[in-house]
C-alpha positions in Angstrom: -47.2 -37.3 3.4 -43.6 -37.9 2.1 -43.2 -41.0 -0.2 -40.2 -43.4 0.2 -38.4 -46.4 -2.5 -37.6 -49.7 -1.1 -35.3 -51.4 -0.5 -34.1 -48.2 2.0 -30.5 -49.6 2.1 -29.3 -51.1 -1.6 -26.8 -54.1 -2.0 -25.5 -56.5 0.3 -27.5 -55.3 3.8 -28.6 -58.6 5.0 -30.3 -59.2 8.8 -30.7 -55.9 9.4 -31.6 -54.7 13.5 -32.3 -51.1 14.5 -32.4 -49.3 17.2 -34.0 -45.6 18.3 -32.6 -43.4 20.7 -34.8 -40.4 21.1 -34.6 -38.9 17.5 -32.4 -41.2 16.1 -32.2 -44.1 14.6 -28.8 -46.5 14.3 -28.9 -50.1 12.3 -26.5 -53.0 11.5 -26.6 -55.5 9.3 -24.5 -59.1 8.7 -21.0 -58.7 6.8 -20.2 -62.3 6.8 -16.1 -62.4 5.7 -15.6 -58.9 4.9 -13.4 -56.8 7.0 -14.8 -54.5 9.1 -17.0 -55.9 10.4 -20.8 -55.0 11.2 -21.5 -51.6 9.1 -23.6 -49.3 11.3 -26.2 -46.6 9.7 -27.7 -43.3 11.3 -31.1 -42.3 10.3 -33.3 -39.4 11.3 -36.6 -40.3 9.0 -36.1 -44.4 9.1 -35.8 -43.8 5.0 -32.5 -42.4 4.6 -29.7 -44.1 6.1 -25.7 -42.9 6.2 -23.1 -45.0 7.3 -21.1 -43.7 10.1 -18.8 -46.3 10.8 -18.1 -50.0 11.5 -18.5 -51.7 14.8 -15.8 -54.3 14.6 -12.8 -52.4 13.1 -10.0 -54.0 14.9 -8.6 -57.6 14.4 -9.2 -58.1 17.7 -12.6 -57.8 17.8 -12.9 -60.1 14.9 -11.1 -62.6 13.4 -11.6 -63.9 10.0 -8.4 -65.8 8.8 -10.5 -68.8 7.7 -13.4 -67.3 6.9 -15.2 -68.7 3.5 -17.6 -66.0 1.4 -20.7 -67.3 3.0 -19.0 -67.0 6.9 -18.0 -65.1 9.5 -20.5 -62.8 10.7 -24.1 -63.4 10.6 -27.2 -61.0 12.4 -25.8 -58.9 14.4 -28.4 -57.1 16.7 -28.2 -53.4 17.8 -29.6 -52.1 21.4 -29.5 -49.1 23.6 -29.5 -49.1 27.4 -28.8 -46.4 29.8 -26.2 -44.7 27.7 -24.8 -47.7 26.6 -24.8 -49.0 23.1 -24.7 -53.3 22.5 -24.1 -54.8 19.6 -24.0 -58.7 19.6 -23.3 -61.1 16.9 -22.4 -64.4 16.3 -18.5 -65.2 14.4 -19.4 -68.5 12.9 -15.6 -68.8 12.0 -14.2 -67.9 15.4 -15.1 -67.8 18.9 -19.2 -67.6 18.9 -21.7 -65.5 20.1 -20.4 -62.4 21.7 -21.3 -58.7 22.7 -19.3 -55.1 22.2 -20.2 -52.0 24.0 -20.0 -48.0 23.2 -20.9 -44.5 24.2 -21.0 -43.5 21.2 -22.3 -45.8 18.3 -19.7 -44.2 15.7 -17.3 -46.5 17.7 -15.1 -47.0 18.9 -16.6 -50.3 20.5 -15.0 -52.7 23.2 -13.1 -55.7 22.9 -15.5 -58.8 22.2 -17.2 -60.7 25.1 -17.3 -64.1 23.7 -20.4 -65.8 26.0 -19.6 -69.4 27.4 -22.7 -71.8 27.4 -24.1 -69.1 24.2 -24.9 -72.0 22.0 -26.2 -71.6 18.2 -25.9 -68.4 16.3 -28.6 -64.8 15.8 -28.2 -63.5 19.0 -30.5 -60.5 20.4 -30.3 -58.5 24.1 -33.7 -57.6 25.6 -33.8 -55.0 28.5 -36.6 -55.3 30.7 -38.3 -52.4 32.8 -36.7 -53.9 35.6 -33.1 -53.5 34.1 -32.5 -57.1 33.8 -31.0 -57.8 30.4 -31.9 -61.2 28.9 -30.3 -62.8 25.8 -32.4 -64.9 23.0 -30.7 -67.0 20.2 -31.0 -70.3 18.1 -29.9 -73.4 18.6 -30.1 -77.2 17.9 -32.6 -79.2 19.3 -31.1 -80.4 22.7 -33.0 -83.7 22.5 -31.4 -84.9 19.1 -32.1 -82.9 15.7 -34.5 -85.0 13.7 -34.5 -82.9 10.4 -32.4 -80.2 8.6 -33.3 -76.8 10.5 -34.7 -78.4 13.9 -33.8 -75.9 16.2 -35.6 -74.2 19.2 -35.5 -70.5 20.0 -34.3 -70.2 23.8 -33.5 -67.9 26.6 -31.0 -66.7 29.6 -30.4 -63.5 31.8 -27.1 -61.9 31.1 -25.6 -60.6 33.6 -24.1 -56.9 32.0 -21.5 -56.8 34.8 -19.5 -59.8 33.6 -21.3 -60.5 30.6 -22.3 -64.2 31.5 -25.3 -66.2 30.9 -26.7 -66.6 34.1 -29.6 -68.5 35.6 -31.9 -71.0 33.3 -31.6 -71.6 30.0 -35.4 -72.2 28.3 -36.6 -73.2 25.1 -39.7 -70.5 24.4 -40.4 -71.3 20.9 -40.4 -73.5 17.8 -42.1 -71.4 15.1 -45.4 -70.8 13.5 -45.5 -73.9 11.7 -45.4 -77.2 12.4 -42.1 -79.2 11.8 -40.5 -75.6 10.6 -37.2 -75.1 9.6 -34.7 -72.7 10.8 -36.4 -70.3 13.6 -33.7 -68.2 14.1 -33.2 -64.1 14.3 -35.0 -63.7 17.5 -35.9 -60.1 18.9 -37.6 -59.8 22.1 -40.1 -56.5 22.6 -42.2 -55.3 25.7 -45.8 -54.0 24.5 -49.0 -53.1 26.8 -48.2 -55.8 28.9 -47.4 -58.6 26.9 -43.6 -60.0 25.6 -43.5 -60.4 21.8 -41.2 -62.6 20.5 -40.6 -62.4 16.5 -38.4 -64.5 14.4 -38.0 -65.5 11.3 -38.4 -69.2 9.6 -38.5 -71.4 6.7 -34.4 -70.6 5.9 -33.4 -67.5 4.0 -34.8 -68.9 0.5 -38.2 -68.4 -1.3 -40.1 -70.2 1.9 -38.1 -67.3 4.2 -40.8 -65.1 6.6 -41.2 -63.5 9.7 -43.6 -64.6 12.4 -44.6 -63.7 15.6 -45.6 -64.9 19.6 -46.5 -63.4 22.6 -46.4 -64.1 26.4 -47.4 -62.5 29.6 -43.9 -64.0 31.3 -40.1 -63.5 29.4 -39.5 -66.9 29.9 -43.1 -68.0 28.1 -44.9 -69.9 27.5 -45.3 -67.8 24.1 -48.6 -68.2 21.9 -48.5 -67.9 18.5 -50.3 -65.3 16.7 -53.3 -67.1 14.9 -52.9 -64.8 11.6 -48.8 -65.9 11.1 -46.7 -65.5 9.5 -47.0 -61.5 9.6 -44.7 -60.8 6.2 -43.6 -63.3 3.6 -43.7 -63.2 -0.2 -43.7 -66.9 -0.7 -47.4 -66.9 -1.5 -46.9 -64.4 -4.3 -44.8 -67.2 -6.5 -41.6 -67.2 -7.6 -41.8 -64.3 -10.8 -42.8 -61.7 -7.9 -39.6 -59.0 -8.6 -38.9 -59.1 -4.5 -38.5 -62.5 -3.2 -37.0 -63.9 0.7 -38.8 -62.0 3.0 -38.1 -62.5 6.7 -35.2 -61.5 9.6 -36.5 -58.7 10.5 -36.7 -55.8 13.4 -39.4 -53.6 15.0 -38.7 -50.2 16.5 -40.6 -47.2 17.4 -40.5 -43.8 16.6 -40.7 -41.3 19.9 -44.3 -40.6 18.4 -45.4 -43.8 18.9 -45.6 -44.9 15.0 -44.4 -48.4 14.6 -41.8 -50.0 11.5 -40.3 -52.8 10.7 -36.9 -53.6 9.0 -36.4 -56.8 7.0 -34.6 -58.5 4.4 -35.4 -59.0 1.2 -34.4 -59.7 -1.9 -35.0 -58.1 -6.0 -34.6 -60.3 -8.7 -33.9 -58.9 -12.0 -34.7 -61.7 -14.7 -34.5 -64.1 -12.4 -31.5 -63.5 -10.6 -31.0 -61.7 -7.0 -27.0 -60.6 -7.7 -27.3 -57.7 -5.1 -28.1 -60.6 -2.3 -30.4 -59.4 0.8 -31.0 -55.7 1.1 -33.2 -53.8 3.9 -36.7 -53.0 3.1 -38.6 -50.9 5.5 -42.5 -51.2 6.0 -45.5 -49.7 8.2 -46.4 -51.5 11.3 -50.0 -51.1 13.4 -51.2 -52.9 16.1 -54.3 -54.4 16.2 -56.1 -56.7 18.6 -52.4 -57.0 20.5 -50.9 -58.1 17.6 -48.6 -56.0 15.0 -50.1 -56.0 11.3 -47.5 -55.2 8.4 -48.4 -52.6 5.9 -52.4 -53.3 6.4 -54.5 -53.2 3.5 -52.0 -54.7 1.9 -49.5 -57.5 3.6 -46.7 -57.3 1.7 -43.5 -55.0 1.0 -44.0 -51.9 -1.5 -41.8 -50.3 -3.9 -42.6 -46.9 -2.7 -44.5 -46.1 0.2 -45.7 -43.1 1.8 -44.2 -42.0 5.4 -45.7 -39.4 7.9 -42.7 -38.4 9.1 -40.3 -35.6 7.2 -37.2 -37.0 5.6 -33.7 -36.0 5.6 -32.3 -37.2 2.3 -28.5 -36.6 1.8 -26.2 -37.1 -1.6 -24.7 -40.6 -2.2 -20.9 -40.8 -2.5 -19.7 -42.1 -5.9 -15.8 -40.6 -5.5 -13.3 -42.3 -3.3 -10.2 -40.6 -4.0 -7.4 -43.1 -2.9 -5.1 -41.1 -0.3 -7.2 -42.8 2.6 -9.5 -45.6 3.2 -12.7 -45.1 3.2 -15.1 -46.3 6.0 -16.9 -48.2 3.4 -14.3 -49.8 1.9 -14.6 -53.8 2.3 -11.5 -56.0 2.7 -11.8 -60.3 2.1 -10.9 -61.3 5.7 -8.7 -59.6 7.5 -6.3 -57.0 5.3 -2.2 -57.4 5.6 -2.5 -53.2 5.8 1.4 -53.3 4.8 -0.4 -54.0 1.5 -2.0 -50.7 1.3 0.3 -47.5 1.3 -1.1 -44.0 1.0 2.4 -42.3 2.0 4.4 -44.2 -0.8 2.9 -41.2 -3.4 0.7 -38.0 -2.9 -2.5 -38.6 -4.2 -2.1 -42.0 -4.9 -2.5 -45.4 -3.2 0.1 -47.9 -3.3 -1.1 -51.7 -3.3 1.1 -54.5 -3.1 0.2 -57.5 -5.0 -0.5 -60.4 -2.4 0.2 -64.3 -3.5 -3.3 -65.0 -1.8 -5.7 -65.3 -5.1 -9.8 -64.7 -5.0 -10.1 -68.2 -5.2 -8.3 -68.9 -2.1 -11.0 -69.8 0.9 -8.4 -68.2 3.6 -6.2 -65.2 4.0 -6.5 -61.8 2.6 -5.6 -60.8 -0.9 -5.0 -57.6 -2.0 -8.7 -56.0 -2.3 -10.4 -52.8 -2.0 -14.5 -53.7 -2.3 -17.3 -51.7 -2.2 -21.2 -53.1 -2.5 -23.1 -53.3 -5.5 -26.2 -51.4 -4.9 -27.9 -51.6 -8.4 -27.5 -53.9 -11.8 -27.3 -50.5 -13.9 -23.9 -49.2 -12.5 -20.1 -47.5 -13.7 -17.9 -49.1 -12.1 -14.4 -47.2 -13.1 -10.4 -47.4 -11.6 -7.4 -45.0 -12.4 -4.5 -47.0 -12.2 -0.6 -47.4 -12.6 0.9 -50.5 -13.1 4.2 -51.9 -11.8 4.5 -55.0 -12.0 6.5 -58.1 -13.1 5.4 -60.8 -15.3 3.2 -63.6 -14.3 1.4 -60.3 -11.5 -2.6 -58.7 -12.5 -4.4 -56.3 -11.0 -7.5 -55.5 -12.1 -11.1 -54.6 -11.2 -14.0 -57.6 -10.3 -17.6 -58.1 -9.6 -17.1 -60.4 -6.4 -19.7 -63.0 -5.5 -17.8 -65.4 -3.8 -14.0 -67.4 -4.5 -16.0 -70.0 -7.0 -17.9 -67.0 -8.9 -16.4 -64.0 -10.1 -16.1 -61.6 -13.6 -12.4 -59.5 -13.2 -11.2 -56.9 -16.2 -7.8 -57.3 -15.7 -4.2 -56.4 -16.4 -1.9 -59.4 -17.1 1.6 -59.3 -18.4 3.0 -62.1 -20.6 5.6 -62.7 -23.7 6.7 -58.7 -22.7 3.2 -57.5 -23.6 0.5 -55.6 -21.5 -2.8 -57.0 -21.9 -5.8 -56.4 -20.4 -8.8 -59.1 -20.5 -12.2 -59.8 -19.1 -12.4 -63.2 -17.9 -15.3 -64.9 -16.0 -15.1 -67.3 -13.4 -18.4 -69.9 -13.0 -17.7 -72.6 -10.5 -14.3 -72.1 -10.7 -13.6 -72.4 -14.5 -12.2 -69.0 -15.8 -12.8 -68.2 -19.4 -11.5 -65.3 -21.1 -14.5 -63.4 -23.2 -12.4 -60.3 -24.4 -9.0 -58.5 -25.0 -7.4 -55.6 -26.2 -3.2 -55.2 -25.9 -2.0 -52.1 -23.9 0.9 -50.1 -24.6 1.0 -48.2 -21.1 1.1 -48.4 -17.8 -1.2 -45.7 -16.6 -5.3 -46.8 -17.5 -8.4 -46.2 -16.3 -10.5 -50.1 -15.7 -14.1 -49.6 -15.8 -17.4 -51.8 -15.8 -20.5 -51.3 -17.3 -23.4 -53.0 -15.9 -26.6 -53.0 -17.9 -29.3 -55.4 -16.1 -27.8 -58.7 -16.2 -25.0 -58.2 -18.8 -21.9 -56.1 -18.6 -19.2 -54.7 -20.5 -15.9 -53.8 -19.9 -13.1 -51.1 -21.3 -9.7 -49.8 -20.9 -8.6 -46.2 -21.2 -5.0 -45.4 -22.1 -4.4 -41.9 -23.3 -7.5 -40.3 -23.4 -8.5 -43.2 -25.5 -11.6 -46.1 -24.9 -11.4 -49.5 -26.1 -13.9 -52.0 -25.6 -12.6 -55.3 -24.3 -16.1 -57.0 -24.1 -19.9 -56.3 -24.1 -23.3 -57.9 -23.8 -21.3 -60.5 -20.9 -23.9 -62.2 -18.9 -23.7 -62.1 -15.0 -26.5 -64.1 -14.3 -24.0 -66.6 -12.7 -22.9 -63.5 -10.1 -26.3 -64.7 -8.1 -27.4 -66.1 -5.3 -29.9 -68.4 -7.4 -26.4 -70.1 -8.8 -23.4 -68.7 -7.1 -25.4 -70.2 -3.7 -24.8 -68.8 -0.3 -26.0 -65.1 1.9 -24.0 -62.7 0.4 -24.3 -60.2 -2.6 -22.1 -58.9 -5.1 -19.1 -56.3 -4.0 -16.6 -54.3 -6.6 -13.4 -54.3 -6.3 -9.8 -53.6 -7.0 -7.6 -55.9 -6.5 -3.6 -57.1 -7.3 -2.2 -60.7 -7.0 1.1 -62.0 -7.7 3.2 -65.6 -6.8 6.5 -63.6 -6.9 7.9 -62.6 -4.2 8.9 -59.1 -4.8 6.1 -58.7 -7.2 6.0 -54.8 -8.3 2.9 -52.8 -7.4 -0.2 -50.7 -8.7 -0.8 -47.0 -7.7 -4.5 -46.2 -7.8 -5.7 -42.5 -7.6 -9.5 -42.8 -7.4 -12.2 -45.5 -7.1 -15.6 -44.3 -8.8 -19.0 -45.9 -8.4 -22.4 -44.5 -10.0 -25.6 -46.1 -10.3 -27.0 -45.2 -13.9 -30.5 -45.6 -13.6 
């Protein structure tokens, strides 16, 4: 037996879906109003998972020009039929529900088809044994929503030669509970005869879980399993380190062992900064219904696997003459802002008048997830720029919540500060005066504090320490995402100057 840490897929990884084709194992999870969209994962033990790509890469396929922080896309699903990958999704900002094929999962993947009559959001594809593909989603109650979260899981044949909904649409499911909130993230299996329909409820808070229903016909009616909700943590109260439990996905391995993804949440001191991740748990059936990690019902920190693994080393060095496929723009990136011909070695970015603050367009950013509270977060730069520009590094929650170290130049002096930004009131906590142009930015985090330095000639200052970031979290920031880190440049001018960056670095210290 081989032991694995949740969660299997650190940071900002929320909704995840997963897929198996023979040996193989390819997931997606929700990117809300980062561009691109939809990063996809290969696995070969279900424990170690390395991105390979993203599936919506192109503008075309997704459009985010007015997309908030908490927008954009949410649960995307990921299936395989007949060599044909489907990914489907729903763009909240822009267009609906729609689905993208490929060959090969690394991409690339089709052009978006947006599905007419596709009401509500968290859509999922089912393939039947007799190749009829059906689609399950959320929506509204159709007779008049009564409460906050009355909706109705329901579904409709898709027909894969025109992607349309075709046929009946039927409601086949509330929930577990009575009067719940928010069934939503459907996924449709086919099991020794029976249909199992599992979903999560109760919103993505504390009260989040995943539940489960089962029906000898696709189109129900669906009983609900008497044991339900089959994974939750909101019984274990609200000091339990890993909190939100629910949206999850089953697969099996060509062995016939059984797992389920889910998101979940870690609090550190109260405080879930790193928003969803995946967790991964053990799945048996028994009776006809699945049971989750038995013995014990809940998600572990380390687990044991029967299957061999196939760890691989984590990228911490992004050297800045390309970008990287795990690079995250805000909405979609003016790539005329973002030069790696301009200087060998170097990237040239071009300061953009759109701000963090601003709820539209694309400033000038280059993110990457925060996978851990204890991380060095670091940034060689050269700065070009005129007065009134920055550029800087942040620790990104959302437009109202941020904490950016930060060049500024004013009265003919180069100053670099650490400023925080709680419901959109900036404060500056820390500076130290510059003499050059060329620095190295970095971060510090430490649990829920952080500190932040400049290096100019071989030489560290300290700009600030011991800076609280309990703010940077979902529990007070609000919304679904987690924390990204990023370089960025902004600038009102016109012709503004520029930054070159050489390298982006990101280590987790513990």
């Amino acid at each position: 037996m081989n032991t694995f840490k949740n969660p299997i897929i650190e940071g900002f990884s929320p909704d995840p879906s997963v897929c198996a084709v023979g040996e193989d194992f390819y997931l997606v999870t929700s990117s809300f109003s980062y561009f691109p969209g939809v990063p996809i994962y290969h696995s070969r033990d279900m424990v170690n998972w390395h991105q390979i790509g993203n599936v919506l890469e192109r503008e075309s396929q997704l459009n985010l020009t007015e997309a908030s922080s908490s927008r954009g896309i949410f649960a995307p699903t990921i299936r395989y039929h007949n060599g044909t990958f489907y990914m489907i999704t729903t763009n909240v900002s822009y267009g609906g529900n729609f689905v993208v094929t490929a060959t090969d999962p690394a991409g690339p993947w089709s052009e978006p088809y947006y599905l007419e009559g596709a009401i509500g959001i968290d859509p999922s594809l089912f393939f039947d044994e007799d190749g009829r593909c059906y689609y399950t989603g959320t929506r509204p109650n159709p007779t008049g929503v009564t409460y906050n979260g009355d909706w109705e899981v329901w579904l409709q044949e898709l027909d894969l030669k025109t992607m349309k909904l075709i046929g009946v649409s039927t409601a086949i499911w509330k929930g577990a509970m009575r009067g719940v909130i928010w069934p939503e993230g459907p996924h449709l299996y086919r099991k020794d005869g029976y249909y199992y329909l599992m979903i999560a409820e109760g919103g993505t808070g504390p009260n989040h879980s995943a539940t489960i229903a089962r029906s000898e016909k696709v189109d129900g009616p669906y009983e609900g399993y008497a044991n339900n909700p089959i994974l939750t943590h909101r019984h274990l109260g609200s000091a339990f380190p890993v909190q939100h439990v629910g949206h999850g996905d089953l697969v099996a391995t060509p062995d016939g062992k059984w797992f389920i993804v889910c998101l979940a949440s870690r609090k550190f001191e109260g405080s879930s900064n790193l928003g969803r991740e995946t967790f991964l748990a053990e799945v048996i059936w028994e009776d006809g219904w699945p049971v989750v990690n038995p013995g014990v019902g809940r998600l572990l920190e380390e687990q044991e696997i029967d299957m061999p693994l196939a760890p691989f080393e984590e990228k911490t060095l992004y050297p800045l003459d390309r970008i990287h496929q795990e690079f995250l723009f805000i909405r979609n990136p003016d790539m005329a802002h973002y030069d790696v011909n301009a200087r060998e070695g170097w990237m040239r970015l071009t300061p953009s008048a759109t701000t963090l603050q601003s709820e539209s367009g694309s400033p000038t950013y280059l993110g990457l997830r925060q996978a851990s509270l204890w991380f060095d977060y670091s940034v060689c730069m050269e700065t070009h720029l005129i007065e009134g520009a920055e550029a800087g590094i942040v620790i990104m929650q959302s437009e109202n919540y941020t904490l950016r170290l930060v060049l500024v130049r004013s009265d003919r002096k180069r100053v670099v500060q650490l400023i925080t930004t709680i419901d959109g009131l900036e404060q500056v906590v820390g500076e130290v005066d510059v003499p050059e142009t060329e620095m190295i930015l970095r971060l510090v985090g430490e649990g829920q504090k952080v500190k932040g330095l400049v290096t100019v000639n071989g030489k560290e200052q300290l700009v600030a320490e011991n800076v609280p970031t309990h703010y940077l979290s979902t529990e007070v920031a609000g919304g679904f995402v987690g924390c990204t880190l990023g370089l960025y440049t902004t600038a009102a001018a016109d012709e503004p100057g520029y930054i070159d960056a050489s390298w982006i670095k990101l280590e987790k210290i513990n």
